[in-house]
N, C-alpha and C positions, 0 to 999 in steps of 0.2 A: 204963887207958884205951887206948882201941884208935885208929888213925887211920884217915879216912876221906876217900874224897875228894868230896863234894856239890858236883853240875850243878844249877842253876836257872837257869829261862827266864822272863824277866821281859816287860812286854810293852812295846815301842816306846816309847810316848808316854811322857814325861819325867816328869809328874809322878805314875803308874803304876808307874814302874821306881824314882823313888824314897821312895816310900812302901813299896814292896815292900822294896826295899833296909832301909829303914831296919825295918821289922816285922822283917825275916828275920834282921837282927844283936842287936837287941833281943829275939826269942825262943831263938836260939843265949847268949846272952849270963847269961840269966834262968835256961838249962837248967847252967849248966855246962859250957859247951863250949869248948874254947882254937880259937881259928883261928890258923894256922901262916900259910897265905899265901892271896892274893887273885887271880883272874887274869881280868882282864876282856878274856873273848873276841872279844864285839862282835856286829854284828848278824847275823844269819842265817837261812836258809831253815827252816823246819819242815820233818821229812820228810813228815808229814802235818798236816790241820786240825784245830787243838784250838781252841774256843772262837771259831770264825767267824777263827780270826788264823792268816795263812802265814808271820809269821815272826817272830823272838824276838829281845830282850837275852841273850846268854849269859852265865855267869859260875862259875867254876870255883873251890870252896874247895876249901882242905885242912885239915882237921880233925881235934881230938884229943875223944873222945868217951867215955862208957861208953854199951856196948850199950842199956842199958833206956834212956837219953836218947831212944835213935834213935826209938825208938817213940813215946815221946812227942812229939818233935818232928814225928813222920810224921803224926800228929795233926793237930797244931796247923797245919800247912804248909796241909794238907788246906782249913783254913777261911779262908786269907790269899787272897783275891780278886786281890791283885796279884801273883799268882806262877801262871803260865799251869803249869810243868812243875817237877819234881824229880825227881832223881837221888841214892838213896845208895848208896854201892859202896865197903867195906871193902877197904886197902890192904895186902896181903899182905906182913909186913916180913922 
């Protein structure tokens, strides 16, 4: 398993950010995935406009993963409506 660390931008409105939430930990969860820790960044500007929205929930995992997961999960993320952005970026140890 490799570690990783996944940015997602969820979007403002509450009951959006946790429906998102809860899909994003329930498909991490379903794949096999360990989450090590949790960091809720908070809200912020978009650099640009995704989806008519200028600014996002950020939230920062750290993750333990196998490669083929990722793919699948990049997938699946792909179709979750309540998740404006993602970020995966393998942790060089």
């Amino acid at each position: 398993m490799r570690q990783y660390e996944l940015t997602v931008i969820f979007p403002l409105e509450d009951d959006q950010h946790k429906a998102g939430r809860e899909q994003l930990l329930a498909d991490l969860t379903a794949n096999g995935v360990e989450i090590e820790k949790t960091d809720e960044v908070g809200d912020r500007d978009l650099a640009y406009e995704i989806n008519k929205r200028k600014r996002g929930k950020y939230v920062l995992f750290t993750i333990k993963a196998d490669p083929e997961k990722i793919a699948t999960l990049d997938r699946i993320f792909k179709l979750n409506a309540n998740i404006v952005k993602y970020l995966f970026v393998r942790v060089e140890e």
